[in-house]
TORPAVO-176167 format. One record per residue (C-alpha): residue number from 1; chain; x, y, z. Coordinates in pm, whole numbers. Example, Ala and Ser with C-alpha at 12.3 -4.5 7.8 and 13.67 -1.06 7.14 Angstrom:
2
> 1, A, 1230, -450, 780
> 2, A, 1367, -106, 714
***
This chain:
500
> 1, A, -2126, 56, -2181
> 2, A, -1940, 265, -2442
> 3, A, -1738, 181, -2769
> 4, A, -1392, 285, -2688
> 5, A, -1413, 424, -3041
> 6, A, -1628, 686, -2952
> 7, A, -1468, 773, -2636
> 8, A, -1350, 1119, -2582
> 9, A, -961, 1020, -2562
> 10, A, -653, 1175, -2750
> 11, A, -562, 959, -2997
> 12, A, -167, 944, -3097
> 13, A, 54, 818, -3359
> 14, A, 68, 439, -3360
> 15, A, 446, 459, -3277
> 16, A, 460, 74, -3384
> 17, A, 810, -48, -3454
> 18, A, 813, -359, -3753
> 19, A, 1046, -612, -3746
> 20, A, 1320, -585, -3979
> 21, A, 1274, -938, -4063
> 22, A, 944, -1083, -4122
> 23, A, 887, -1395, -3872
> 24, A, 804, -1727, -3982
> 25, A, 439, -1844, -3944
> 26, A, 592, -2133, -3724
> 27, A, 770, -1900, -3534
> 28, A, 451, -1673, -3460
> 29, A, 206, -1792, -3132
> 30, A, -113, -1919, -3199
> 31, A, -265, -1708, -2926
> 32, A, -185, -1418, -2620
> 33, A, -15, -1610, -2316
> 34, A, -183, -1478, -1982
> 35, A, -57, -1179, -1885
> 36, A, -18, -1345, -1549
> 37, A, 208, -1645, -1618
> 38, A, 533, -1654, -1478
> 39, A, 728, -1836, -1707
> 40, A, 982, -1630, -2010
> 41, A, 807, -1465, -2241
> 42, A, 774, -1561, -2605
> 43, A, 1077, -1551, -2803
> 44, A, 917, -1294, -3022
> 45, A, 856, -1038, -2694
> 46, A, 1191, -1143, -2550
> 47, A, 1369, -952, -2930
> 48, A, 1147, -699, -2914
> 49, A, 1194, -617, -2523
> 50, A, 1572, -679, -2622
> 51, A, 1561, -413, -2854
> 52, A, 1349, -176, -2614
> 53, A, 1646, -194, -2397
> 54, A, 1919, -93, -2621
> 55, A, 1725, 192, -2681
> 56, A, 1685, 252, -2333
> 57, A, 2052, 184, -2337
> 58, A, 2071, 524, -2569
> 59, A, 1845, 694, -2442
> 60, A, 1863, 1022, -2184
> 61, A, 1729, 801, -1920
> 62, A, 1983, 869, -1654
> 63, A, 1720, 872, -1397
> 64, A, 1613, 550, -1384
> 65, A, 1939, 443, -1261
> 66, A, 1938, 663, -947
> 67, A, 1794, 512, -608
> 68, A, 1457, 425, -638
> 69, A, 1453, 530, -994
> 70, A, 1378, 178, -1193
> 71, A, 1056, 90, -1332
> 72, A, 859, -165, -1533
> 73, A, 840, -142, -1935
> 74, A, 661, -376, -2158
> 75, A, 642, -449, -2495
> 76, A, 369, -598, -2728
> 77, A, 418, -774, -3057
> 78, A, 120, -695, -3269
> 79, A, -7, -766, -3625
> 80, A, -202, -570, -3858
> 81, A, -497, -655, -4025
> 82, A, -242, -718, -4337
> 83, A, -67, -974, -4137
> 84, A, 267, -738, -4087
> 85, A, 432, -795, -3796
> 86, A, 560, -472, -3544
> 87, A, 595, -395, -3135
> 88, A, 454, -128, -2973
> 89, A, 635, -55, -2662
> 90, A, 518, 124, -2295
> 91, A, 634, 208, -1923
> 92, A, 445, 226, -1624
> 93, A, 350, 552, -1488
> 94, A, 551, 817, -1563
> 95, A, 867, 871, -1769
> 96, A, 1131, 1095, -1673
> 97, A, 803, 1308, -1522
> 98, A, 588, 1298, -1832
> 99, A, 300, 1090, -1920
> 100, A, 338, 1122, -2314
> 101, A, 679, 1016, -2431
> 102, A, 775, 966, -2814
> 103, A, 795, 608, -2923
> 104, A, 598, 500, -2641
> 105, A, 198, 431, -2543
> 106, A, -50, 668, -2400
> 107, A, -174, 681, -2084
> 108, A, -556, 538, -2046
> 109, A, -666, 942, -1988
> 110, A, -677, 1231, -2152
> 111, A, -419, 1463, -1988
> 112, A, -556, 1794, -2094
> 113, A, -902, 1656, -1951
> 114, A, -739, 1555, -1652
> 115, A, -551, 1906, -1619
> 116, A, -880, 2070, -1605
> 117, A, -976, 1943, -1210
> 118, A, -674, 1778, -1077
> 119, A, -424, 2020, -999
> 120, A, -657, 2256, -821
> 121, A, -751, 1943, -688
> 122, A, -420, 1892, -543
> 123, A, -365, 2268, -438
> 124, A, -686, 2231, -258
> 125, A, -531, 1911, -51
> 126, A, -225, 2106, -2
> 127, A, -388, 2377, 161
> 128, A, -542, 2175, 385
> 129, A, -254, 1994, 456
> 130, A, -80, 2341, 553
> 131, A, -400, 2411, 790
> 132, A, -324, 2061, 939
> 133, A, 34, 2093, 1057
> 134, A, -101, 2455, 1179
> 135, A, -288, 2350, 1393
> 136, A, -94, 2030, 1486
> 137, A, 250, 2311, 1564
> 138, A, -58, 2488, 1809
> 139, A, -147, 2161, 2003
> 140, A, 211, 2060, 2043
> 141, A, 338, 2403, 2201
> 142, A, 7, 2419, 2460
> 143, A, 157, 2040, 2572
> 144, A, 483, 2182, 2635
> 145, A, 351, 2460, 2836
> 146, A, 175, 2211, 3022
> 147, A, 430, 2022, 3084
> 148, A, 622, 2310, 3243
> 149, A, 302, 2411, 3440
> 150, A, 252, 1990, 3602
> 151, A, 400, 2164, 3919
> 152, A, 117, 2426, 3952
> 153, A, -209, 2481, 4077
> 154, A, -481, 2331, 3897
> 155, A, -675, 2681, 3824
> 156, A, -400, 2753, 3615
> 157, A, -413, 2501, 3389
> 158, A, -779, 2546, 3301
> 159, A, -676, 2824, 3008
> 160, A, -433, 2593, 2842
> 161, A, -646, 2308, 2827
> 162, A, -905, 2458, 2688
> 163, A, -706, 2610, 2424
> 164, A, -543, 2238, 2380
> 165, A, -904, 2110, 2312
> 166, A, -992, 2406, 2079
> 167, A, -641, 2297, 1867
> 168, A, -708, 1982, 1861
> 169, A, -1098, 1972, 1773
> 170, A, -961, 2236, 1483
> 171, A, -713, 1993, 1357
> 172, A, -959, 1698, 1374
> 173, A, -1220, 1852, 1176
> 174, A, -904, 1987, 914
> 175, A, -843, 1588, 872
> 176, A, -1192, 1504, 811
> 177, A, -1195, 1760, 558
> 178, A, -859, 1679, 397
> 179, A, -958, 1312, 394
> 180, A, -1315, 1372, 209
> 181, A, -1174, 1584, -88
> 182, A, -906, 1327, -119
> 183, A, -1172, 1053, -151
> 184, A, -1351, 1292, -369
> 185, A, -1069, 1365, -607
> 186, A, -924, 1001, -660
> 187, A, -1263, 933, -768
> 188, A, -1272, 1189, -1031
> 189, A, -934, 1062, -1132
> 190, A, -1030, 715, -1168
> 191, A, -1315, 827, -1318
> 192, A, -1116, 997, -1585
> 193, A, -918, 611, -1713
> 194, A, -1133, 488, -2017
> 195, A, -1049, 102, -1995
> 196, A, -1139, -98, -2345
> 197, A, -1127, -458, -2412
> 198, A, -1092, -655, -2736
> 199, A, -1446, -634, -2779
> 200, A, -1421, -285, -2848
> 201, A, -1628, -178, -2542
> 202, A, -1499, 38, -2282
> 203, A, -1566, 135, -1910
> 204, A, -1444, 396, -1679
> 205, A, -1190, 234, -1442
> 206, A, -1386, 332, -1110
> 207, A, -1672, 98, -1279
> 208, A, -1440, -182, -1273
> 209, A, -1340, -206, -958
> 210, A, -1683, -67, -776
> 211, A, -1777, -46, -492
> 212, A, -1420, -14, -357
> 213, A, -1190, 262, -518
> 214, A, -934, 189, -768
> 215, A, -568, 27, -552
> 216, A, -374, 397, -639
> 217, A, -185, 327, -998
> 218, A, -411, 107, -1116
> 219, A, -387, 160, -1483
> 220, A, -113, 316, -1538
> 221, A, 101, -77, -1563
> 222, A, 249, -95, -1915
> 223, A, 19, -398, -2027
> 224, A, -324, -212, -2027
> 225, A, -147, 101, -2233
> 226, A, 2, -183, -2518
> 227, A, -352, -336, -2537
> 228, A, -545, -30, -2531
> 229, A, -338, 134, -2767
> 230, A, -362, -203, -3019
> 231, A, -724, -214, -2928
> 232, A, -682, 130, -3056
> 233, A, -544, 78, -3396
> 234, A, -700, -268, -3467
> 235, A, -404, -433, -3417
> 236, A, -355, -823, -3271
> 237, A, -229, -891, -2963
> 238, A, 34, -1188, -3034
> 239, A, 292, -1163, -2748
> 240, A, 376, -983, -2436
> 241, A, 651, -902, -2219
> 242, A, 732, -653, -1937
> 243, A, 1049, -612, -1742
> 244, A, 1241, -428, -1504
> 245, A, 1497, -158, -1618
> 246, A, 1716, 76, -1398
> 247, A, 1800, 63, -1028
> 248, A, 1628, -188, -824
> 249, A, 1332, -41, -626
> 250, A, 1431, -21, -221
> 251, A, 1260, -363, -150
> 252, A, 1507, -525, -394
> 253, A, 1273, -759, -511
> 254, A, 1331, -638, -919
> 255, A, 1616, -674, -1128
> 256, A, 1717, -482, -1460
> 257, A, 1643, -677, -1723
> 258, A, 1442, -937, -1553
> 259, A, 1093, -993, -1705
> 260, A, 807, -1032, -1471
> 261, A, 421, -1121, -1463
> 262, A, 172, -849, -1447
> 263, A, 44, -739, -1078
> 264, A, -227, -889, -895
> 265, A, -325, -606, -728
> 266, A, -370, -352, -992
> 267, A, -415, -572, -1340
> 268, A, -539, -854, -1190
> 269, A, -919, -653, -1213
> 270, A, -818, -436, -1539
> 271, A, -631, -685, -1777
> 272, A, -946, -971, -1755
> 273, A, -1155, -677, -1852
> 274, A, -946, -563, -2189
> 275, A, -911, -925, -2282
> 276, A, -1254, -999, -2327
> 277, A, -1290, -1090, -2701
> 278, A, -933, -1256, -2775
> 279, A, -817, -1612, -2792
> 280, A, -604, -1612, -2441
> 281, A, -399, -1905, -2306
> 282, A, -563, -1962, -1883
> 283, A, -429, -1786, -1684
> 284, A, -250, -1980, -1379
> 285, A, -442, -2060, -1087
> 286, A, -404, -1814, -812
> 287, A, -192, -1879, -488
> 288, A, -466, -1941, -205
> 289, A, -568, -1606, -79
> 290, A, -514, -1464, 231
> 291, A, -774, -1535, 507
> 292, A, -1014, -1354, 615
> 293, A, -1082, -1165, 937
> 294, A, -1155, -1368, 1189
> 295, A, -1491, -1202, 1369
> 296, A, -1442, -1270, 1771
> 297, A, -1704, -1038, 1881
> 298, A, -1945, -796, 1759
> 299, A, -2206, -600, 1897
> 300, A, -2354, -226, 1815
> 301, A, -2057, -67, 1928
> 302, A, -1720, -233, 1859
> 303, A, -1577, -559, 1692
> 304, A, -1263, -776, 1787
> 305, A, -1135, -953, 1514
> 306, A, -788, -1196, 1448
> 307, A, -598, -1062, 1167
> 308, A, -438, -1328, 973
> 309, A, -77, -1230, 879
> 310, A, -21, -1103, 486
> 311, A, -302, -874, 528
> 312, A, -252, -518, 600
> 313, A, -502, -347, 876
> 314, A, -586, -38, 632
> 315, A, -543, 15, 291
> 316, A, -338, 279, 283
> 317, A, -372, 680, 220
> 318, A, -336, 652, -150
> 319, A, -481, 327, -252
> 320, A, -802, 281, -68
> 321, A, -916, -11, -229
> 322, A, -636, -219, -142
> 323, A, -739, -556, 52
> 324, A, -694, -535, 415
> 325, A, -862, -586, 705
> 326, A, -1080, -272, 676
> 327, A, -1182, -347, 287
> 328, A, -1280, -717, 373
> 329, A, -1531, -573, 635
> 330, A, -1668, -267, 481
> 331, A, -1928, -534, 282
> 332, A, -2069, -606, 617
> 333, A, -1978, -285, 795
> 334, A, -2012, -11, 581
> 335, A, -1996, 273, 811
> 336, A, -1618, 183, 915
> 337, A, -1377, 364, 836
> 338, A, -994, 361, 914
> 339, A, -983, 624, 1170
> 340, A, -1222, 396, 1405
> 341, A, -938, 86, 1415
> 342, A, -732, 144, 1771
> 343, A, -507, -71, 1663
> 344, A, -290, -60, 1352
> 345, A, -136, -364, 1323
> 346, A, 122, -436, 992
> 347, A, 31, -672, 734
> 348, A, 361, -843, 833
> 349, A, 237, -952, 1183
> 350, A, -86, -1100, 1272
> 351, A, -323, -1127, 1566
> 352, A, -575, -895, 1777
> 353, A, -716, -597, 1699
> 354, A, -1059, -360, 1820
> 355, A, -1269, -155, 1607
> 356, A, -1496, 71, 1743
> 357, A, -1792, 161, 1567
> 358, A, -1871, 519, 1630
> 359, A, -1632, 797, 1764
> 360, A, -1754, 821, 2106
> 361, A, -1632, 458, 2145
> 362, A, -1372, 513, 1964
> 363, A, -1253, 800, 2199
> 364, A, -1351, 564, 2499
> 365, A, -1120, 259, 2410
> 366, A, -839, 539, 2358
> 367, A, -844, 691, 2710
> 368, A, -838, 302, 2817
> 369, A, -509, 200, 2699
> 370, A, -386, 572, 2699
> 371, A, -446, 544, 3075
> 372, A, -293, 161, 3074
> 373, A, -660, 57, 3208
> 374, A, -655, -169, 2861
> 375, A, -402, -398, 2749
> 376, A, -252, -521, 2411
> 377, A, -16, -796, 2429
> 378, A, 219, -922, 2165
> 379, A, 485, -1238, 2155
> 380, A, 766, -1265, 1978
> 381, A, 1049, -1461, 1857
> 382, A, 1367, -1236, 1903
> 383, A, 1710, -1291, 1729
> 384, A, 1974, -1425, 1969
> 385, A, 1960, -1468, 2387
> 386, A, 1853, -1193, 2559
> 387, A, 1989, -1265, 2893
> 388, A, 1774, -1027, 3104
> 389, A, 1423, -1143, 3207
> 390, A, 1169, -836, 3185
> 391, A, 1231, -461, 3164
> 392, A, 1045, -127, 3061
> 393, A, 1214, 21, 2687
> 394, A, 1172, 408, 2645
> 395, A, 1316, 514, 2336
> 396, A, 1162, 846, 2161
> 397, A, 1061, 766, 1781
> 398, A, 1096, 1013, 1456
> 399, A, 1042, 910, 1051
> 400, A, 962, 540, 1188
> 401, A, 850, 475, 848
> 402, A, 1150, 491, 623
> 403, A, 1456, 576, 794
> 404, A, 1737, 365, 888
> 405, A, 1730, 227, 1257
> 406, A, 1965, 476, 1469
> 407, A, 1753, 738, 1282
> 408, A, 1437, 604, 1420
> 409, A, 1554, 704, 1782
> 410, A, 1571, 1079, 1821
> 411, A, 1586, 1188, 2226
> 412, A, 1519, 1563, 2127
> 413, A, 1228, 1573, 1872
> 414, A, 1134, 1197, 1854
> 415, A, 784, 1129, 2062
> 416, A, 732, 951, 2412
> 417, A, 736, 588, 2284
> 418, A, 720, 263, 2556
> 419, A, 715, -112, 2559
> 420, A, 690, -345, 2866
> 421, A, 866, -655, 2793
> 422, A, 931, -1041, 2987
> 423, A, 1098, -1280, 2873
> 424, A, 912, -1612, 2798
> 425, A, 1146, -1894, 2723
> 426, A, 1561, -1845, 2599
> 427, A, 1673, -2047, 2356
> 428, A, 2019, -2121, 2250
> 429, A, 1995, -1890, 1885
> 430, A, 1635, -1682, 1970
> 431, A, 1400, -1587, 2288
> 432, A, 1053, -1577, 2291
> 433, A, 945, -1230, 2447
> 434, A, 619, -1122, 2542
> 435, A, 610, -715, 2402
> 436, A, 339, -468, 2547
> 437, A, 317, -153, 2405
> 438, A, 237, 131, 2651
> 439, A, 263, 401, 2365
> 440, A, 125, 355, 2012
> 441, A, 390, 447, 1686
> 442, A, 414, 290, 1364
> 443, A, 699, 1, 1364
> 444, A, 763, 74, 1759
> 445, A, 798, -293, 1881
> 446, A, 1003, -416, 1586
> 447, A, 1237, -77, 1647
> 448, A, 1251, -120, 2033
> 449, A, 1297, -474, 1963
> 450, A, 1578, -389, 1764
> 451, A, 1777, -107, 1847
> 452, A, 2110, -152, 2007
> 453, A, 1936, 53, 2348
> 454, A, 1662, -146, 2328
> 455, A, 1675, -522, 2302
> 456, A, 1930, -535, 2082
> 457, A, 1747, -854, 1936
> 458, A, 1554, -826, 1588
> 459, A, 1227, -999, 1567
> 460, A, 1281, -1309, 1354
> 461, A, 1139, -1265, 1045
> 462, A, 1237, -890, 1018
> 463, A, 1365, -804, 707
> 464, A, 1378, -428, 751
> 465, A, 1597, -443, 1117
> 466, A, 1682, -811, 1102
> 467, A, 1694, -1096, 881
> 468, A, 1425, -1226, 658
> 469, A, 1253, -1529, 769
> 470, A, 932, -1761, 675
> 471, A, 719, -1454, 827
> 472, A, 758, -1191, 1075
> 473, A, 758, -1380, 1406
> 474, A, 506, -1071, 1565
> 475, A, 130, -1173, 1667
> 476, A, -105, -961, 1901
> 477, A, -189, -1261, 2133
> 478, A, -426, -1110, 2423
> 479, A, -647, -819, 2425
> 480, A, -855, -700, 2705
> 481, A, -1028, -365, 2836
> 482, A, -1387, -257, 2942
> 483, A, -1680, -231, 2712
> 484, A, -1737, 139, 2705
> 485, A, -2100, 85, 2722
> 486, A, -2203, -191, 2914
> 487, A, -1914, -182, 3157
> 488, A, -1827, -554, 3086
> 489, A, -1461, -660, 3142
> 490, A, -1355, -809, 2784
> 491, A, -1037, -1035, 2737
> 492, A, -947, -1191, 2439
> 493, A, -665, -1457, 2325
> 494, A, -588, -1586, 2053
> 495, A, -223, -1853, 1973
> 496, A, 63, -1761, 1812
> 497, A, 46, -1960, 1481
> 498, A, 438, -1995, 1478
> 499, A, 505, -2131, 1872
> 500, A, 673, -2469, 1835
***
């Protein structure tokens, strides 16, 4: 373990602001609230974050009022070893695209260090990114030519198909690629943070948070900057505050001017680390995590497990060591990997889902519900009375992820996307629907579900197409298919937590 003194890291002006009037000793805290706690921050934080934001106020910080454009800032009242009193001040991220701004804290790396891999890094990812949707453009014009050749005799199909298999083997291998350098470089990256704590040690963030990766932005929050930059200096950590300033982010859960607790999910690892040697109020006891994983069958080739709902299936392209479904197993499992889940299932719904275990099963369990021989069935609470009693939606899906709900349906480049549907029971303000996707796209029963040519009834709970709601009334309920190796016919059930 290092002294963060005698790690390699720029070291900039102090860019502490003093207060113009000295406090009163009865007025100063007798120690650092948690970082964590909810409640306002101390009156001293509250002027100096006041202050912050008439500066902000001033400032040529236009773009963090455009869509999307707000972020979090956080001050720190400090003292030095004299006993004067001062702020140093921080944002998270990036400002206005630059890591170093005037006035403000450093990041926790050394940019020109960080120059020296990363963007060739990137250019490297890029490139085989371009290879990808090369190949990808190849495998989708062979389908269309087969589609126009369904009518003819099977000898002439054989030259397509193998070209189809050539594409797509090509494109498989690019993603395999693509995805190991990307492992590979967020390593380096997190590699590159030099995290210190009070104590004046330091370690590389990737330590802190090994095995798993670093959660992507992990940090880069404004609290570890203030302390590491006090830590820095050999200044005291008396107060802390961080708030929201400019335009809420699309979720709408910030406010300008609002002050807020530091993240779980990227401080909660990093800030008990750099408070290690200071005189810290508790910090408040944790909501009850999320469940784990149920396991409902395991064996050298696949598991079934019941997803409990708040916990996403994968972490997620650019934070791989966020919990989900896939982290919580890799102890156990550690050859898994997200490509091997068949099922996808949001962290908003809950229920059934197979992993296989190896690609040839993988590949297996595909052709099954590709060919409908497997079966995935949801239930649902749906907004309203849907007056018919079963039916078959087909509505083609494009940019499911983040566009608006007409957008979602696009009849001349969206993909083949289907859900089998009954109704269950009708009641007089919701119906409970049994959903069985025949396709596989991201969001597709909560879009078929919702769209005015689909049901034209929002799941309950659906804050994106609907209404918001305890939880998102969506849970995988039945699963069955054939084991691809012994032949066995497996079904599996498990209740909807939210049927009354």
């Amino acid at each position: 373990m290092a002294r963060f003194d005698d790690v390699s890291v720029a070291h900039p002006s102090l860019a502490v602001t003093f207060f113009d009037e000295a406090p009163r000793r009865e007025d100063m805290p007798s120690r650092l609230a948690s970082p964590f706690h909810p409640g306002p921050p101390h009156p001293l934080a509250r002027k100096a974050a006041e202050a912050l934001q008439e500066r902000l106020k001033q400032g040529p910080w236009d773009a963090l009022w455009q869509p999307g454009g707000g972020k979090m800032f956080g001050v720190l009242v400090v003292a030095e070893p004299g006993g004067r009193l001062g702020y140093l001040c921080a944002f998270s991220g990036m400002l206005d695209g630059a890591w170093n701004v005037e006035g403000f804290a450093p990041p926790l790396f050394d940019p020109v260090a960080r120059d020296a891999f990363l963007p060739a890094g990137e250019a490297e990812l890029a490139a085989w990114g371009q290879q990808h949707a090369e190949w990808v453009r190849k495998a989708e014009q062979v389908r269309t030519q087969l589609a126009a050749l369904s009518a003819e005799p099977e000898r002439a199909l054989a030259g397509p198909r193998a070209a189809l298999r050539e594409f797509e083997a090509r494109r498989a291998e690019v993603e395999h690629l693509r995805a190991e350098r990307s492992r590979a470089l967020w390593w380096q990256v997190a590699h590159s943070y030099v995290i210190p704590n009070a104590r004046g040690e330091s370690q590389p963030l990737a330590a802190l948070f090994a095995p798993r990766p670093p959660p992507g932005g992990a940090g880069d929050c404004a609290a570890p900057k203030l302390l590491a930059q006090a830590f820095r200096h050999h200044l005291e950590p008396l107060a802390l505050a961080e708030f929201w300033w400019g335009a809420p982010p699309l979720d709408g859960r910030r406010q300008a001017g609002a002050y807020y607790p530091a993240c779980e999910s990227k401080c909660g690892t990093v800030l008990p680390y750099m408070l290690q040697g200071l005189s810290v109020d508790p910090a408040p006891r944790r909501a009850s995590a999320i469940d784990d994983p149920r396991l409902l069958h395991e064996d050298p080739w696949l598991l079934v497990v019941d997803k409990p709902v708040g916990l996403p299936s994968l972490p997620g392209r650019h934070a791989p060591g966020r919990d989900s479904v896939l982290v919580r197993l890799l102890p156990r499992f550690p050859a898994l990997s997200g490509p091997l889940f068949i099922q996808d299932l949001e962290p908003e719904s809950s229920g059934l889902l197979v992993i296989a275990r190896d690609t040839a099963t993988q590949a297996a369990l595909l052709r099954q519900f590709a060919r409908r021989e497997a079966e995935h069935r949801h239930v649902a609470w749906v907004e309203g009375r849907v007056e018919a009693d079963a039916g078959l939606i087909e509505l083609p899906l494009r940019g499911t992820s983040t566009a608006p709900l007409e957008a979602c349906v696009d009849r001349v480049h969206g993909k083949r996307a289907m859900t089998a549907w009954k109704a269950l029971r009708h009641d007089e303000r919701r119906t409970r629907v049994e959903l069985v996707p025949v396709t596989r796209h991201p969001h597709q029963l909560r879009i078929h579900a919702a769209h005015r040519l689909g049901l034209a009834a929002p799941i309950v709970g659906d804050a994106r197409f609907g209404k918001e709601d305890t939880r998102l009334m969506l849970h995988a309920g039945a699963l069955s298919f054939t084991h691809p190796h012994t032949g066995e016919r497996l079904s599996f059930t498990s209740p909807a937590p939210f049927w009354s």
